[in-house]
C-alpha positions in Angstrom: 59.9 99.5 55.7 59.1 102.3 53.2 60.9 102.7 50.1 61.1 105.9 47.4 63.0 105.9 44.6 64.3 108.8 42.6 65.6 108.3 39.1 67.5 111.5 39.0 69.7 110.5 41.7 73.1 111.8 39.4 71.3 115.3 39.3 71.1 115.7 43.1 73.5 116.7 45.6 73.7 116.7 48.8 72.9 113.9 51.6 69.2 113.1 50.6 68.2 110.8 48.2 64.8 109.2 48.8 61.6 110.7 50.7 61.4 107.7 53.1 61.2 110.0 56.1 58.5 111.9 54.7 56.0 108.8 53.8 53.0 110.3 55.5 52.0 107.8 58.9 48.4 107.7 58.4 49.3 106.4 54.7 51.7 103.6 55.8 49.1 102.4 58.1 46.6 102.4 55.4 49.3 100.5 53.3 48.6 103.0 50.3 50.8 103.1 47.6 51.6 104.9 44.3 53.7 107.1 42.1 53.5 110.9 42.5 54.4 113.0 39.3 56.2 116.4 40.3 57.3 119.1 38.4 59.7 121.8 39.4 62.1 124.4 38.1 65.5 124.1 39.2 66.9 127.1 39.5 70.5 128.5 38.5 71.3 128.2 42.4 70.2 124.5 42.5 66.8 125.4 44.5 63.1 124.1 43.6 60.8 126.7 42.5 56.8 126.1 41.5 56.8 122.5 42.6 53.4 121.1 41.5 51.7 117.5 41.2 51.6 116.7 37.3 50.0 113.4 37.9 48.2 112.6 41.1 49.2 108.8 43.1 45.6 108.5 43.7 46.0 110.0 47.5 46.4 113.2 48.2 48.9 113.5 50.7 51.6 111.2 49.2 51.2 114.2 46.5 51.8 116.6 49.2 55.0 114.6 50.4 55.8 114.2 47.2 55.8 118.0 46.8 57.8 118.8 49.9 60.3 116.2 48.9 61.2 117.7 46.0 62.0 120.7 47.4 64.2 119.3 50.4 66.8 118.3 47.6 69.8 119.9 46.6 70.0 120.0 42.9 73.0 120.7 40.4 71.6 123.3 38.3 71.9 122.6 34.6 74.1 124.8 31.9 73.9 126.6 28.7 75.9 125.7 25.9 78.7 128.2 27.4 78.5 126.5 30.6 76.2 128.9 32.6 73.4 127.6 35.3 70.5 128.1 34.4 66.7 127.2 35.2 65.4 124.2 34.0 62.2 122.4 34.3 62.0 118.7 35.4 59.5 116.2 35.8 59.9 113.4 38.4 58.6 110.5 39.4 58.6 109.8 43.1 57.2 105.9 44.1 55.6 105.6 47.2 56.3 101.7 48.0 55.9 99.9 51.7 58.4 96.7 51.4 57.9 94.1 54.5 61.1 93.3 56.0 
């Protein structure tokens, strides 16, 4: 069984919470594992803009899960001091690990 974490988890809303679904077949097979650095903009609306791999897990298409992932979520958009959304930049950390059951 696959396993993602996300350490942002109080930042997110919405229903999804890991990128289990999206560890890449071939790469489970493989048994590859790793940690995918991603960073975004999150948006006033809570969206993902310019999501880009800031540090590579070593194979190239848990980065492109990775990438997709991030922009699946739901995000609350962070606030100036007067309590307006604004954009915001974020860098996360998304683990790629295959636990045996």
């Amino acid at each position: 069984r696959s396993r993602t974490r996300t350490p942002l988890s109080g930042c997110l809303r919405g229903s999804r919470r890991s990128c289990d679904d999206l560890y890449p077949a071939l790469d489970k097979r493989l048994s590859h594992e790793g940690v995918t650095q991603v960073r975004f903009t999150v948006t006033s609306e809570g969206s993902v803009a310019n999501a880009t791999v800031a540090k590579s897990s070593g194979f190239p298409s848990l980065d492109a899960a990775a990438v997709d992932c991030v922009g699946r979520f739901r995000w609350n958009a962070g606030t100036n001091p007067g309590g307006q959304p604004i954009d915001q930049t974020i860098a996360l950390n998304i683990q790629w690990n295959l636990k045996q059951q």
